[in-house]
Every structure is written in structure tokens, then in C-alpha cells.
C-alpha positions as CSV (number, residue, x, y, z in Angstrom):
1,X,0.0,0.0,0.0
2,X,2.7,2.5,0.8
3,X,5.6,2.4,-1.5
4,X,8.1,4.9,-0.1
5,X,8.0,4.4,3.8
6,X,9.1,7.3,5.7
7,X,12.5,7.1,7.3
8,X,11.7,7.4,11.2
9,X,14.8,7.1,13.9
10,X,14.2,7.3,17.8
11,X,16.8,9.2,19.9
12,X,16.7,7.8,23.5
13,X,15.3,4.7,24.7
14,X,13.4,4.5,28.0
15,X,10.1,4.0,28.7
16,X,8.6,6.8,26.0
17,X,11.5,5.6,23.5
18,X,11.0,2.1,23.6
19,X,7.4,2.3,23.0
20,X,8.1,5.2,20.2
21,X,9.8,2.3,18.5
22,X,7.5,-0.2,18.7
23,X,4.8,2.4,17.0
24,X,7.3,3.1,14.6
25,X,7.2,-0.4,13.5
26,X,3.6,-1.0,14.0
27,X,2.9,1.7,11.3
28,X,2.1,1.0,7.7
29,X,3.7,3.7,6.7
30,X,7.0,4.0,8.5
31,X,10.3,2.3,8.4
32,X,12.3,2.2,11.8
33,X,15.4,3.2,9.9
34,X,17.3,3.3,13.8
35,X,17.4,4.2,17.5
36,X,19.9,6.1,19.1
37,X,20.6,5.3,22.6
38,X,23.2,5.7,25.5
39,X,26.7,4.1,25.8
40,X,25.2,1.7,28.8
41,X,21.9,0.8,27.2
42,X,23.3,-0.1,23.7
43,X,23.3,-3.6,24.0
44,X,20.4,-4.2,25.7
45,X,18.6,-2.3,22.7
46,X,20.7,-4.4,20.1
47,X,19.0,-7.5,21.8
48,X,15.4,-6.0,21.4
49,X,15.3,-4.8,18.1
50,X,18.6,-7.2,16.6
51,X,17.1,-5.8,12.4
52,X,17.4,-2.2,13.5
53,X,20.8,-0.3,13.3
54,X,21.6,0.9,17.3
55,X,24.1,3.6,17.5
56,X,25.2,6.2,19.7
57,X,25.1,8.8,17.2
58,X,22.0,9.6,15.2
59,X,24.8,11.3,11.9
60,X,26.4,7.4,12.5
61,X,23.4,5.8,11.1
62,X,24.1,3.6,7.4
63,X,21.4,5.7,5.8
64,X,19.9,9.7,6.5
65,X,16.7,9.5,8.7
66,X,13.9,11.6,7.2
67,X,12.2,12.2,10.9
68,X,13.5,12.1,14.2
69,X,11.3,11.4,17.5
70,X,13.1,12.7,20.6
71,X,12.4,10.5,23.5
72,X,14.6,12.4,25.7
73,X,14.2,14.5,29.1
74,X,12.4,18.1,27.9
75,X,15.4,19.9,29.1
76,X,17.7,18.4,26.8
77,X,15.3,19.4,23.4
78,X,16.7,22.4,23.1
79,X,20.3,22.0,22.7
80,X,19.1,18.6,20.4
81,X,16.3,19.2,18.2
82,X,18.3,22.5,16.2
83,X,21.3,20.3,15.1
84,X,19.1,18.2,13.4
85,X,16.5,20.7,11.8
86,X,19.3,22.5,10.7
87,X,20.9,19.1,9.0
88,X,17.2,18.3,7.3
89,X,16.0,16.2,9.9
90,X,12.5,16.7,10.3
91,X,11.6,16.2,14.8
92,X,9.0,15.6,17.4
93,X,9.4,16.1,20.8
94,X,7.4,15.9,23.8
95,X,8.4,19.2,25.6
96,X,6.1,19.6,29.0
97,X,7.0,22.4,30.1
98,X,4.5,25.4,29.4
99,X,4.3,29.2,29.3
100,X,7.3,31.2,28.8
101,X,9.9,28.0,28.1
102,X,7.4,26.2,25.8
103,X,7.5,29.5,23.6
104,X,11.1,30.5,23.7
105,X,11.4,27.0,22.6
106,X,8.7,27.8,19.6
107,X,11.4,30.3,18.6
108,X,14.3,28.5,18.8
109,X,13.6,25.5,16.7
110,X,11.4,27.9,14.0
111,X,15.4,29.2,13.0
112,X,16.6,26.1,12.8
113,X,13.1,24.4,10.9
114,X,13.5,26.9,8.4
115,X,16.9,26.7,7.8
116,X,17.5,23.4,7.7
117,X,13.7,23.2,5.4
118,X,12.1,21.1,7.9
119,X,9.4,21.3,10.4
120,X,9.2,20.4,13.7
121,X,6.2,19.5,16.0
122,X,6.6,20.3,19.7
123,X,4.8,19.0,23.0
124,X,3.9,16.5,21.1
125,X,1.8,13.8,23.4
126,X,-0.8,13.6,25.9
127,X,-0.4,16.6,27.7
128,X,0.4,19.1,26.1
129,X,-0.7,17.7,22.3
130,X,-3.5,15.8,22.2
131,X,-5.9,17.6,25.4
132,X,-4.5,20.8,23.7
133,X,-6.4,20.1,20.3
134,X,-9.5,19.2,23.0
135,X,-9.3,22.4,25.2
136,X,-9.2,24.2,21.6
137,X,-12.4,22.2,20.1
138,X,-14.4,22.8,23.3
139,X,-13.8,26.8,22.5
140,X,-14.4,26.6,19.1
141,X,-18.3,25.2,20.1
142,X,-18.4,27.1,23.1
143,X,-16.2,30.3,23.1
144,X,-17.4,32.0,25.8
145,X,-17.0,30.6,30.1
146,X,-14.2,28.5,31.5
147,X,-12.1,25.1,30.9
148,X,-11.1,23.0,33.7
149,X,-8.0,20.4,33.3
150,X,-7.4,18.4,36.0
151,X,-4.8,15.1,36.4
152,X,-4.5,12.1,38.0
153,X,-4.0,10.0,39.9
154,X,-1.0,9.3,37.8
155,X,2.8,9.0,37.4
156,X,4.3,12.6,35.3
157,X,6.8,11.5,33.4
158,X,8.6,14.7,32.8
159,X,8.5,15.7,36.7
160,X,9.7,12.2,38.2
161,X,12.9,12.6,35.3
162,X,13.7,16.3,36.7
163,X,13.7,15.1,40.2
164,X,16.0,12.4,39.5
165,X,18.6,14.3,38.0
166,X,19.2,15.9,41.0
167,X,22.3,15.2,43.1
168,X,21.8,12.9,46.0
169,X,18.6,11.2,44.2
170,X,19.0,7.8,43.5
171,X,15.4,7.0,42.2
172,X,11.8,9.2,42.4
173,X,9.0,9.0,41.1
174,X,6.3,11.8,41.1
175,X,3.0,11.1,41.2
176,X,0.3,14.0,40.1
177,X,-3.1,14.0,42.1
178,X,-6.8,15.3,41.6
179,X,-6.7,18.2,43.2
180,X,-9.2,21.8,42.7
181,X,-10.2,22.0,39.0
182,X,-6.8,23.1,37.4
183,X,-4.6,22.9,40.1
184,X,-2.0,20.4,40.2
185,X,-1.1,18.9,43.4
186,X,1.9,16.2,43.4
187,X,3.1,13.2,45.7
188,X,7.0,13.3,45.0
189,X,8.9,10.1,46.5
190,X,12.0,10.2,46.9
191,X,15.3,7.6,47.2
192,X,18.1,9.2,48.4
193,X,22.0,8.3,47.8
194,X,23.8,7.4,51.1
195,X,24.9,11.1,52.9
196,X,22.7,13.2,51.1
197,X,21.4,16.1,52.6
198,X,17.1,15.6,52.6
199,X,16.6,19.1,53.5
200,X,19.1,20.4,51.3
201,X,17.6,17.7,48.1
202,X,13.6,18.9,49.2
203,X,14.8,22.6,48.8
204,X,16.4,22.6,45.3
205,X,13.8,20.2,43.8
206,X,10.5,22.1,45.2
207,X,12.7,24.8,43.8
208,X,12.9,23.8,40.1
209,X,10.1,25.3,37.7
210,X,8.4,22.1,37.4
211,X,7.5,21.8,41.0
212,X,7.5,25.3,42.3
213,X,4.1,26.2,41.0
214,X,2.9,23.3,42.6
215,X,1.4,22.2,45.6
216,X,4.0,19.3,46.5
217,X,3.8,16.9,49.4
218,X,7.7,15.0,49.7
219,X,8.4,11.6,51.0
220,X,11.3,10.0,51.3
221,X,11.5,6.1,50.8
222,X,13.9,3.7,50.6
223,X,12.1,2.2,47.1
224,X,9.7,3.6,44.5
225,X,9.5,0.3,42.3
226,X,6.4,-1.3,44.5
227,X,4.3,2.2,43.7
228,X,5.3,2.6,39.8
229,X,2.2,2.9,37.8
230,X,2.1,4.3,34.7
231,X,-1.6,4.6,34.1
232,X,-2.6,8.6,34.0
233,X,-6.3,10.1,33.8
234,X,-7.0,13.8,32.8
235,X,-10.8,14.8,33.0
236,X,-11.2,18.4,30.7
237,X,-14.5,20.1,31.5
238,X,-15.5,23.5,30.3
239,X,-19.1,25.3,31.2
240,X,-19.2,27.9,28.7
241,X,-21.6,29.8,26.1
242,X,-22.6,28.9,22.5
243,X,-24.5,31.3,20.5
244,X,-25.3,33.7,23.2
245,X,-27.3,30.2,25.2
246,X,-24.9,29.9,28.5
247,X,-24.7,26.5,30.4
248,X,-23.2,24.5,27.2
249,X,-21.1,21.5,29.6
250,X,-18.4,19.9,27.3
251,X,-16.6,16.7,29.2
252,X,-13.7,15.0,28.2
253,X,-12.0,12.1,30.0
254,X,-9.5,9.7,29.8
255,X,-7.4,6.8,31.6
256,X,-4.2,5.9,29.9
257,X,-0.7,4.2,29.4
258,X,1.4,7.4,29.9
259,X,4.6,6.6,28.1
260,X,2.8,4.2,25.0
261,X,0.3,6.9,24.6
262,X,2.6,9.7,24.5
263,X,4.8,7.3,22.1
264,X,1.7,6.8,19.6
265,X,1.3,10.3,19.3
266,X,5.1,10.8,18.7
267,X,5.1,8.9,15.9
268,X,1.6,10.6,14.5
269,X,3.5,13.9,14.6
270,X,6.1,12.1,12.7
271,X,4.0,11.5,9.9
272,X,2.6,14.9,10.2
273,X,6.1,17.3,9.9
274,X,6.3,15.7,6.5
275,X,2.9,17.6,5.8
276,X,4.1,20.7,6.8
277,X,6.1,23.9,5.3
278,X,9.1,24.6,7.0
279,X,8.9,26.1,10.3
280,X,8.0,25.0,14.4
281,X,4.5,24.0,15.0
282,X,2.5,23.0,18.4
283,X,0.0,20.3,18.0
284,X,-3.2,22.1,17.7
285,X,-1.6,24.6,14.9
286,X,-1.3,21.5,12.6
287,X,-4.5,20.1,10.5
288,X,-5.6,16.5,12.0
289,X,-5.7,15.2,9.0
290,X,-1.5,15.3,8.9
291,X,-1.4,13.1,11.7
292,X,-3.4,10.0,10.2
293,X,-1.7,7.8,7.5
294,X,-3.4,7.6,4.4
295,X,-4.3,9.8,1.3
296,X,-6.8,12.9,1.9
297,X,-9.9,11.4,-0.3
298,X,-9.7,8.1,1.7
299,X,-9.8,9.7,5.4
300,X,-12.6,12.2,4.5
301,X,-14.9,9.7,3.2
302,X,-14.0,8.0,6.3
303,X,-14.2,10.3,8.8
304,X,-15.6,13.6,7.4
């Protein structure tokens, strides 16, 4: 059915990576053309995926990837994702931090897009990505009153990886809770290394952007393996106006695989930077129709 198979490589391979593959290879449309991983973890990726080339260096590759998802830690996006715009690599990345950094990101890799005649697609996943498009829909029918988001129970992803690269953390895992209707409240455990300081580790991490806006309850444990879930729930409501007629309700909720779902969207927004001119996009600025494989007739009378 599809002829020319897009060229798809994964950068990083824990738990949104090694999902990110296996979508990758589940799609009609895509050819897992490599996966770039650490020194320490290269074997043991050889041994899962023995057809696929495993390298430390995307440029090492035998052949030019056309896409590249980045499965990596959101801080590290920026200082990635340019070098390969700029060499023609189209990327996706699932960036979860919002406001000011999710922007100054926006401007960053539009340079690089452009230059390199790419596009990339940032935020890409559950959170932001796919509830974005919803909290946009529910304002397109009802434009007027409020949107609620609220998360959880569930394991963050991007908050349990900045608390463990802090010094003295040997493992953590953050879990995000229901709390009021958009207000995040967290459960961070912590595992500390032998002689760390806990007031000194609590400090700095409650500290960091991704936890200081937050209401943050810290325990300290001696394992977080027995409490790892990766299941996630967010529940968007919005009471709002549609045509001048107040008390339209629009609900949206969901329970999910947090790393696999994020994954599956990765690779969607793979599929979609080919569709695109040159230049960074979020989610919810790209048609929905780019993420879906297939031709344009086909998914209309489908869908449409």
C-alpha cells in the first residue's frame, strides 16, 4: 500500500522511546530506519530490536533518517532538536513544560526548521498535544466561560525525570493528584544516595520550575519500584456559552498508558512534519488530518 515508507529514527530509549519504536514499526507507513541510545543501554537495545541499526550517534546511522522522535528529558530538546532541523531532519518532541519555556522553545527550533527546510512539531503527546487540540475544540463550540484540566492520579513522566537528576537522588517517582479544577497537586517520592542532605535535596527540587508552581507533598523512601504505575487520567471540563445560550457543559476524560500513549502520538506527529512547510508548530496549529496515515480522499470519506 505505501511504497516509499518514511525514514523514522528514535533518539533515546526509556520508557517513551522504547514504546516510540514499537509504533514506529507497528505503522504501515513508516520504516524504523534506527534508534539512538546511550553508551550503557546499547546492548540491551541491540538485543530488542537485533534488524534495527543501534548507535550512539544519530549522523552514524548507514542511511539519512527523514524524521526524528526525541524520546529524551524536555530539558535536553533544546540543545538537540536545532542540530538536526538545521541538517534536514524533520523532529518531534514531547516538551512539557508550558508558558514562557514552551514558547522560547517555539522560537528557537522555527530558525533552525526553516533553515535546515524542515518542520518540527513540539509538545507532542498527551499533555500538552493531544488535550491541547480538545481544550481548543471545546472553544471553538463554546467560546465564551471556563475550561477546567485536572490530572491524575497518575505518574508525570517529565516531573519524576527532573527530580532524579538531581544530586543525591538515586530513584523518584512523582506522582500528580486530583486536586481543585486546574490545580496540580503532586506526591513526590524520593530515594536518596547514602549522605545526602534531605533538607538540602527537598529545597532545590521544590525549587525547580516544574514543582515550584505546585502544591507538593515529599516523601522520602527507601524504594519507589512497589508504587510505579504508569496509568494517567486527565478529565477536561468547560461550562461555557454557545450562540449567546450559556450552560453548554463539554466533558472529556480519559485513563491511559502514559509513556505508549505519548509514544503513539510521537510517531503521528512524525507523519505529520512531512505535511508541513518549514517552520516549528504545536499540535493544535497542525491540521488533524496530517497526523493520520493515508491519502486525503480516503480519510474524508472516512471520517468527514
Amino acid at each position: 500500500m505505501y511504497q516509499k515508507k518514511l525514514k523514522v529514527v528514535v533518539i533515546g530509549y526509556g520508557h517513551i522511546g522504547s514504546f516510540a519504536a514499537r509504533a514506529v514499526l507497528l505503522a504501515p507507513d513508516m520504516e524504523l530506519c534506527g534508534v539512538v541510545a546511550t553508551p550503557r543501554s546499547l546492548e540491551k537495545v541491540r538485543q530488542a530490536l537485533p534488524q534495527v541499526p543501534v548507535t550512539t550517534d544519530v549522523f552514524a546511522l548507514p542511511e539519512k533518517p527523514e524524521a526524528a522522535i526525541l524520546a529524551v528529558p524536555t530539558r535536553t530538546v533544546e540543545e538537540l532538536a536545532p542540530k538536526l532541523l538545521e541538517a534536514g531532519i524533520h523532529t518531534v518532541d514531547c516538551f512539557d513544560m508550558h508558558g514562557d519555556p514552551f514558547l522560547h522553545l517555539r522560537e528557537s527550533l522555527q530558525a533552525a526548521a526553516v533553515k535546515g527546510k524542515v518542520a518540527a512539531i513540539m509538545g507532542s503527546g498527551v499533555d500538552p498535544g493531544v488535550s491541547t487540540i480538545v481544550r481548543a475544540l471545546f472553544e471553538i463550540w463554546a467560546p465564551t466561560g471556563m475550561s477546567y484540566v485536572s490530572y491524575g492520579p497518575g505518574m508525570s513522566m517529565g516531573h519524576t525525570v527532573a527530580a532524579k537528576s538531581y544530586d543525591g537522588v538515586k530513584d523518584a517517582l512523582s506522582i500528580t493528584r486530583p486536586g481543585d479544577p486546574g490545580c496540580h497537586k503532586r506526591d513526590l517520592y524520593l530515594v536518596l544516595q547514602p549522605g545526602a542532605d534531605r533538607a538540602a535535596v527537598k529545597s532545590a527540587i521544590l525549587a525547580d520550575p516544574y514543582f515550584s508552581h505546585d502544591d507538593v507533598r515529599v516523601f522520602f523512601v527507601d524504594d519507589v519500584t512497589p508504587m510505579v504505575d504508569m496509568g494517567h487520567r486527565i478529565h477536561i471540563f468547560r461550562k461555557g456559552g454557545s450562540s449567546g445560550v450559556d450552560n453548554q457543559i463539554l466533558t472529556f476524560e480519559t485513563t491511559f498508558h502514559n509513556p505508549a500513549s505519548t509514544a503513539q502520538v510521537m510517531a503521528a506527529s512524525a507523519r505529520a512534519c512531512t505535511r508541513l512547510a518549514p517552520g516549528a508548530y504545536t499540535m493544535f496549529e497542525v491540521p488533524p488530518i496530517a497526523f493520520l496515515a493515508g491519502d486525503t480522499e480516503t480519510l474524508i470519506k472516512r471520517i468527514a
